[in-house]
C-alpha positions, 0 to 999 in steps of 0.5 A, spaced: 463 521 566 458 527 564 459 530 557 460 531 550 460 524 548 466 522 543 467 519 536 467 512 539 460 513 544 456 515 538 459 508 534 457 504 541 450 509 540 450 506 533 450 498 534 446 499 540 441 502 536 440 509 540 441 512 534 437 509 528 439 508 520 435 508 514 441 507 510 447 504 511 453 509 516 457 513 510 465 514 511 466 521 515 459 522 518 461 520 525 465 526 527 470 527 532 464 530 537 458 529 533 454 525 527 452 528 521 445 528 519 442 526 512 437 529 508 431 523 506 428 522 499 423 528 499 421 534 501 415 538 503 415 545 501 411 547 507 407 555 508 411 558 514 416 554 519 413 551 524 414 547 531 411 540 532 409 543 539 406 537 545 403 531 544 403 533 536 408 529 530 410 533 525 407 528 520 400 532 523 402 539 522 405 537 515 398 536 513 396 543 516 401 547 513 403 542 506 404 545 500 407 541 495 413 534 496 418 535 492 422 529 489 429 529 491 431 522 489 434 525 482 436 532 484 431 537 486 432 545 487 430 547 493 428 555 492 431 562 496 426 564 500 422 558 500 421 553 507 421 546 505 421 539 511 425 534 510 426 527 513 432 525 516 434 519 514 437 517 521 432 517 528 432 516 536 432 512 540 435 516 546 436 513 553 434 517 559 440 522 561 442 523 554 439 529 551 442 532 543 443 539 540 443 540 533 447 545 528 447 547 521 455 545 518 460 549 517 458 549 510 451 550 511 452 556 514 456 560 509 451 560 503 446 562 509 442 555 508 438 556 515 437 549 516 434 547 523 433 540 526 425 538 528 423 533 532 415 530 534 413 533 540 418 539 539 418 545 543 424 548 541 428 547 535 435 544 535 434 542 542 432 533 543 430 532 550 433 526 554 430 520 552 426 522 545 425 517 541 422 517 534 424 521 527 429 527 525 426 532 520 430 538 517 427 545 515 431 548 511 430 555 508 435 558 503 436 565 504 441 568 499 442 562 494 437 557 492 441 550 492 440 543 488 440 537 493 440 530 493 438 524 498 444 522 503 447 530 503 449 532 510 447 540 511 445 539 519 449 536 524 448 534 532 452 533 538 450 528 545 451 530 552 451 526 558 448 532 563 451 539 562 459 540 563 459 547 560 465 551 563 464 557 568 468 563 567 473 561 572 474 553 568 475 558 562 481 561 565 484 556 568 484 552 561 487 559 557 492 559 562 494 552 561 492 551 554 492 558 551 485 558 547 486 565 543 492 568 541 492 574 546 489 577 551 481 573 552 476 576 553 472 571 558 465 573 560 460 568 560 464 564 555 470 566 551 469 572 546 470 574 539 471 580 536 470 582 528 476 583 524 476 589 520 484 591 519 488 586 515 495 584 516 495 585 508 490 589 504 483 591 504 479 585 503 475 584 510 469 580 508 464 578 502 456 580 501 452 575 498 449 579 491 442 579 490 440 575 484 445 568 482 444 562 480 442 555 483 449 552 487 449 545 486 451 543 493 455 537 491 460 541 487 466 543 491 470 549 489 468 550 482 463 556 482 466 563 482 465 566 488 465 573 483 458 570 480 455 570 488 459 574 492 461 582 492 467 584 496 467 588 502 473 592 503 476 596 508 481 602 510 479 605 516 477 598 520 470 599 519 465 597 515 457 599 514 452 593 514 446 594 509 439 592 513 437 585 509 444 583 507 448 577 508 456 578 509 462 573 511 466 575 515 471 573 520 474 573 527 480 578 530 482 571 535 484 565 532 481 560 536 483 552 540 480 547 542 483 543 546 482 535 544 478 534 552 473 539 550 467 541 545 465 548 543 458 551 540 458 559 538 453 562 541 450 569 539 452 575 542 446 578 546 448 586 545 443 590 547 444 593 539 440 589 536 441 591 529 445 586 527 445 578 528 451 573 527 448 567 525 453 561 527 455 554 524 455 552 531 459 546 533 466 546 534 469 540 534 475 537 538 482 539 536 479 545 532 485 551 531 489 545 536 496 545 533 498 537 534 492 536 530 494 542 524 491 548 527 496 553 530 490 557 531 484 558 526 480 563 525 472 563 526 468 564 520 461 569 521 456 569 519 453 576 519 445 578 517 444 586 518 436 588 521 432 593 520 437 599 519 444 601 517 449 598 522 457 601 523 461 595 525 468 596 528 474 593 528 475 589 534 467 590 536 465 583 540 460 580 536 459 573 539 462 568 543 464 561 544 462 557 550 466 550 552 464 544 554 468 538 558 468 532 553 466 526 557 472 522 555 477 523 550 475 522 542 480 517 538 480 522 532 480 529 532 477 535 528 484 536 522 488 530 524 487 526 518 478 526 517 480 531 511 477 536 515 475 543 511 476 549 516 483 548 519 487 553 520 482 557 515 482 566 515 477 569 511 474 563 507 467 561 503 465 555 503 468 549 500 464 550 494 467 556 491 474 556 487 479 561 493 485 563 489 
């Protein structure tokens, strides 16, 4: 079967030593759909992102671009603005036929950590071709908050495949009809869209805009910062809101979301011909997201949304992205809500899992 490989592949991939290990698995890092990645005990701050490019390791590009380690075995700042590499603690060792995407979690996102996975030989980030077997490297670039981290912790994730199982346009249908997977009319064009909540069923609160100048958010402490202390409210009364070049805003989608458990899906931006702004995008949504025997009933998507380089008027219901579906390859045995203590099901409007929501 090709597809998405489920939970129970990834533990086979484990054992068989197709996915490699510095350090012993730890509870909740297979997922239903995807395995999280964990940061190494160093980091190297580096002069400029780069790609390890054909034929060359990111070791060699390291000693090109290499500013200074940082020790993270204690804890350690990584600074806004600033691009460090750090090692994985987990490697590849693929068979031909399975290739591998990456994404930043859910969480990473959401305090607009841009954190990238790079491989040697890469050409793409993100992207692990069939057969690639050597080292995982994580570039993460703090832009609005600068973040303590520790080894171990899991800002980045990946998802396998056996070949390609994205659903046409006509499988999407097909799929809505049978399992709804918005609430409402979809808009199915090239995947499912998703547009921008603007006018809430109760209030004026739309979204937050990540203030300029805050403390250092220690990435192990869950729900103890006030979000009042990094973020400024986004309010609206007339379904529109003007996005500020350079700013970072959480926002969320007009659509509540489902993704039925035989399926996997990856947000994916929206190419507007517009260009004055981009949602940046947490990536993988698991099996059994918004599903309602796993918890869900619908669950909105967070966007994550940079302005460019002029002011841009958003609207309510404007499309700002889309989902695109994939087949999984078989049926994962446990699903995204139902008993992982997943963070996001059924979530609204919500900042990450760090700050205190009343």
């Amino acid at each position: 079967m090709t597809g998405v490989l489920p939970s129970q592949i990834l533990e086979t991939m484990l054992k068989n030593g197709e996915i490699l290990l510095d350090e012993p698995l730890v509870e909740g890092q297979v997922q239903p759909a995807s395995l999280d990645l964990r940061l190494g005990k160093t980091a190297y701050r580096v002069r400029a992102s780069f790609l390890a490019g054909e034929g060359n390791t990111v070791t060699d590009r390291l000693s090109e671009f290499e500013m200074h380690q940082v020790d993270l075995s204690e804890g350690a700042v990584l600074e806004k603005g600033c691009v460090y590499v750090v090692p994985l603690m987990e490697g590849l060792n693929l068979p031909e036929g399975v290739n591998a995407v990456a994404n930043a979690k859910s969480s990473t996102g959401r305090l607009d950590l841009l954190t990238r996975t790079i491989t040697d030989g890469g050409v793409e980030f993100d992207r692990i071709p069939s057969g690639y077997s050597g080292p995982l490297y994580a570039e993460i670039c703090p832009r609005s908050f600068s973040v303590l981290v520790r080894p171990g912790m899991r800002l980045n994730q990946i998802r396998f495949r056996d070949g390609q199982s994205v659903l046409s346009d006509e499988e999407l249908t097909a799929v809505h009809a049978d399992t709804p997977l918005v609430d409402g009319e979809p808009l199915i064009d090239d995947g499912l869209g998703f547009s921008v909540d603007l006018k809430p069923a109760d209030g004026t609160l739309v979204g937050y805009r990540a203030k300029p100048h805050t403390g250092v958010i220690d990435l192990e402490r869950i729900g103890e910062y006030d979000p009042a202390e990094y973020w400024e409210e986004v309010r609206s009364d007339n379904g529109q809101i003007i996005l500020d070049p350079g700013a970072f805003y959480i926002l969320v989608s007009r659509e509540a979301v489902t993704i039925p458990p035989q399926y996997a899906a990856e947000m994916a931006p929206y190419l507007a011909m517009v260009g004055e702004f981009r949602v940046h995008y947490a990536g993988f949504f698991d099996p059994g997201f918004g599903f309602a025997d796993a918890g869900g009933a619908g669950s909105r998507g967070v966007l994550e949304v940079r302005c460019h380089e002029a002011p841009f008027v958003l609207e309510h219901g404007q499309v700002v992205g889309r989902l695109v579906y994939e087949k999984m390859s078989e049926l994962p045995e446990q699903l995204y809500g139902a008993g992982i203590a997943s963070n996001y099901q059924g979530q609204g409007l919500k900042l990450s899992k760090h700050f205190k929501m009343g």
